[in-house]
OpenMM code with the backbone's topology and positions (N, CA, C; nanometers):
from openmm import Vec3, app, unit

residues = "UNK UNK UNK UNK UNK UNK UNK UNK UNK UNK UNK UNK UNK UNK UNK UNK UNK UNK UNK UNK UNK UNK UNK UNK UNK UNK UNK UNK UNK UNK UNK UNK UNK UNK UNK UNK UNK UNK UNK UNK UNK UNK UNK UNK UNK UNK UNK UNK UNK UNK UNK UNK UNK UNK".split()
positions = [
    Vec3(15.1833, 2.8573, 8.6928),
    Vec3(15.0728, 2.8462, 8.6026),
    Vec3(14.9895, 2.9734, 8.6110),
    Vec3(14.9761, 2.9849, 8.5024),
    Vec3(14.8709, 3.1400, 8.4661),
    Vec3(14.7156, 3.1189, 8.4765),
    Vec3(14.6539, 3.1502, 8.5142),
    Vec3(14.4907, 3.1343, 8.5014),
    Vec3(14.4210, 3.2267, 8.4176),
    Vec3(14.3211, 3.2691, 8.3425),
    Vec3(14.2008, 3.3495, 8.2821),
    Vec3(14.1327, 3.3754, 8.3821),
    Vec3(14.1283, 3.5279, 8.4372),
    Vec3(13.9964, 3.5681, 8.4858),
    Vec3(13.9441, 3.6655, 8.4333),
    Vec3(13.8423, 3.6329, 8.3856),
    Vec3(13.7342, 3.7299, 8.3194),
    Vec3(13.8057, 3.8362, 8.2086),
    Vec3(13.9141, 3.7722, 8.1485),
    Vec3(13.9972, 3.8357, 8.0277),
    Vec3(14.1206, 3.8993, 8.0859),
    Vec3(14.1394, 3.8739, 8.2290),
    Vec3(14.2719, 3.8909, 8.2661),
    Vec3(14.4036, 3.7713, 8.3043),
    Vec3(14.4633, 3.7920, 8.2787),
    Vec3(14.5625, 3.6927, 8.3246),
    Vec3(14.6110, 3.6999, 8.4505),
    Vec3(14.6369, 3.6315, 8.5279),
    Vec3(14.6954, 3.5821, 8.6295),
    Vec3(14.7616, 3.4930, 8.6951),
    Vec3(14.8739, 3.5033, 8.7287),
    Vec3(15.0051, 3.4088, 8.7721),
    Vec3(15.1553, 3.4418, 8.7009),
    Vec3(15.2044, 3.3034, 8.6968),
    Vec3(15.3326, 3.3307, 8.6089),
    Vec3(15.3560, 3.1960, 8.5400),
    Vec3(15.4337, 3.2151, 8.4421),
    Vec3(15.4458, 3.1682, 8.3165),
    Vec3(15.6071, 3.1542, 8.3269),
    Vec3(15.6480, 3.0495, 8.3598),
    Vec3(15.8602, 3.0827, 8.3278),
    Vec3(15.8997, 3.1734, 8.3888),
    Vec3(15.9569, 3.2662, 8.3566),
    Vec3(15.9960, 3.3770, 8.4055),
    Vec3(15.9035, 3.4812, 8.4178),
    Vec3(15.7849, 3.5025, 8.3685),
    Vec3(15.7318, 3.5815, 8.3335),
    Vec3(15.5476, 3.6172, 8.4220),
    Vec3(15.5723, 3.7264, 8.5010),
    Vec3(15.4327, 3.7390, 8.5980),
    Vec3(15.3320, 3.7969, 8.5281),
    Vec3(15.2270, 3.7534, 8.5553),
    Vec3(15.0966, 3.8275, 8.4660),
    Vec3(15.0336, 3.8636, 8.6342),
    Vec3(14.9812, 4.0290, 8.6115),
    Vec3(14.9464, 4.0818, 8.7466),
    Vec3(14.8189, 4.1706, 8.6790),
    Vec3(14.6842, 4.2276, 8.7681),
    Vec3(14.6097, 4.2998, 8.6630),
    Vec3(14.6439, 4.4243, 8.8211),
    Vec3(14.6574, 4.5660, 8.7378),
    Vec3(14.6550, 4.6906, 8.7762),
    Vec3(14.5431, 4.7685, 8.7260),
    Vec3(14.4334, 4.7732, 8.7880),
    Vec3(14.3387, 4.8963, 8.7709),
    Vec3(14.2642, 4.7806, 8.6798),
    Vec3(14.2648, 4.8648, 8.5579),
    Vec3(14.2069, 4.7741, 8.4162),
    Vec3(14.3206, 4.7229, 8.3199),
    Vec3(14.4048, 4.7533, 8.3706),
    Vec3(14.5517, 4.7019, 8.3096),
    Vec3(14.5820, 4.5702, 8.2974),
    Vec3(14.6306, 4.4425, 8.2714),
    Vec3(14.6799, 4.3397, 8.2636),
    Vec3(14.8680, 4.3317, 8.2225),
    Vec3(14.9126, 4.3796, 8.3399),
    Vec3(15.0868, 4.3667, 8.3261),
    Vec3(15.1372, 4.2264, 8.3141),
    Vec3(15.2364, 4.2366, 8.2385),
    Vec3(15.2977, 4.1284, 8.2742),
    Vec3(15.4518, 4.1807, 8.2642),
    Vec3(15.5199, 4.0956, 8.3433),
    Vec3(15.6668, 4.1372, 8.3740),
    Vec3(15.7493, 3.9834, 8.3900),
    Vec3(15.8986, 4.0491, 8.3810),
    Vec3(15.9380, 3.9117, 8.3843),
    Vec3(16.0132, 3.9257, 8.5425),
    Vec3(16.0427, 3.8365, 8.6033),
    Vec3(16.1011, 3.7982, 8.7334),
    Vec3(16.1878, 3.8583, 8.7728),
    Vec3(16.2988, 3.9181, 8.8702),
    Vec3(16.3993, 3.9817, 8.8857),
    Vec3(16.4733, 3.8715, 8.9224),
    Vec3(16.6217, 3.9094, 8.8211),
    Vec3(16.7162, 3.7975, 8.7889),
    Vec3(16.8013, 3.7801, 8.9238),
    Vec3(16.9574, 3.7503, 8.8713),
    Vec3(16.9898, 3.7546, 9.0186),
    Vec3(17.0632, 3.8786, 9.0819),
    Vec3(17.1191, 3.8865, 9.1871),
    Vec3(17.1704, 4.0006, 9.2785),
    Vec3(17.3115, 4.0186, 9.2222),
    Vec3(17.3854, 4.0854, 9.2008),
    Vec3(17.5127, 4.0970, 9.1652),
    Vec3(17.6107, 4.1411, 9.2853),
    Vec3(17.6615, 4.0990, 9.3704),
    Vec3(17.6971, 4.1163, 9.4894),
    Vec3(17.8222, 4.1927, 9.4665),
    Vec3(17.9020, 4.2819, 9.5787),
    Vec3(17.9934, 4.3301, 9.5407),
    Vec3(18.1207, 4.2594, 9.6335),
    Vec3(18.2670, 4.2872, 9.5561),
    Vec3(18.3509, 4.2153, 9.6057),
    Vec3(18.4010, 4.3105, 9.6962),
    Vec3(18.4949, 4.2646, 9.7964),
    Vec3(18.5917, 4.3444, 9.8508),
    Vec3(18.6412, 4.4554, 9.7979),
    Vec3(18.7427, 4.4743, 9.7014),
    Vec3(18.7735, 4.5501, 9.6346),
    Vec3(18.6685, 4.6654, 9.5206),
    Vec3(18.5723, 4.6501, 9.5442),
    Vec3(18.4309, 4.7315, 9.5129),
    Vec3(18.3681, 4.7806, 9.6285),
    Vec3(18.3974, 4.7346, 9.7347),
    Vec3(18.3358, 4.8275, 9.8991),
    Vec3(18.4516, 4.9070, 9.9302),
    Vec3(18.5567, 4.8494, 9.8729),
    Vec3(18.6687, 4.9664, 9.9471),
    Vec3(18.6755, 5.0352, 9.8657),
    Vec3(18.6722, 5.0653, 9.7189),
    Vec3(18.6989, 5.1837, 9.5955),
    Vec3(18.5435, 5.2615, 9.6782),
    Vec3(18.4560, 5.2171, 9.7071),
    Vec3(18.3175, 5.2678, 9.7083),
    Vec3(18.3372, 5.3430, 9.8232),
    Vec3(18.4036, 5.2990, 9.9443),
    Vec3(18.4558, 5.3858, 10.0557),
    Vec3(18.5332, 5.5110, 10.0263),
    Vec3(18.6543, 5.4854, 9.9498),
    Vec3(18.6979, 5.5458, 9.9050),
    Vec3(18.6894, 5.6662, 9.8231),
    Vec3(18.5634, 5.6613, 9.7507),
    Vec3(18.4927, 5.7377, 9.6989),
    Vec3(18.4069, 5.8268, 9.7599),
    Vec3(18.3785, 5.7802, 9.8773),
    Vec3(18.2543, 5.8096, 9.9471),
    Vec3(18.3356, 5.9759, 10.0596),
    Vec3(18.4534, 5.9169, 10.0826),
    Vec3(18.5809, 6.0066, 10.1625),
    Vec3(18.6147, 6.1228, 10.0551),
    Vec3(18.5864, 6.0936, 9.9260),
    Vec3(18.6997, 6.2216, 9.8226),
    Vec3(18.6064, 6.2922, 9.8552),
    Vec3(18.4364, 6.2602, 9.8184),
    Vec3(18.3195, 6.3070, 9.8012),
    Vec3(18.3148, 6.3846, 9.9094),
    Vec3(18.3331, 6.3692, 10.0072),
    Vec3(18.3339, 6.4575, 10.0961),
    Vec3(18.3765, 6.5767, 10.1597),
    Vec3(18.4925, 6.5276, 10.1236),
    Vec3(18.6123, 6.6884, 10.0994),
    Vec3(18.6052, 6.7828, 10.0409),
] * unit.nanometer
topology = app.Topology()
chain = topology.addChain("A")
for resn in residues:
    res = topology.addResidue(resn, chain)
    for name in ("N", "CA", "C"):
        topology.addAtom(name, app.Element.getBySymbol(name[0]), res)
């Protein structure tokens, strides 16, 4: 739940944060989820990491 203070917003709404910066009133939405990597994406990434080096 969002609140009114003194013409700013504050809280969150769904996805969505209301924050005040300076004289600013941001609002942003939530960070979704993590996209994790598989096996075969740490070893190409290793792999990469070895050419890079040479």
């Amino acid at each position: 739940m969002a609140t009114n203070e003194n013409g700013y917003l504050r809280g969150q709404v769904g996805n969505l944060v209301s924050r005040k910066v300076g004289t600013k009133n941001i609002v942003q939405t939530k960070p979704g989820r993590k996209i994790r990597q598989t096996e075969s994406s740490k070893s190409a990434a290793a792999d990469f990491g070895y050419a890079s080096a040479a």
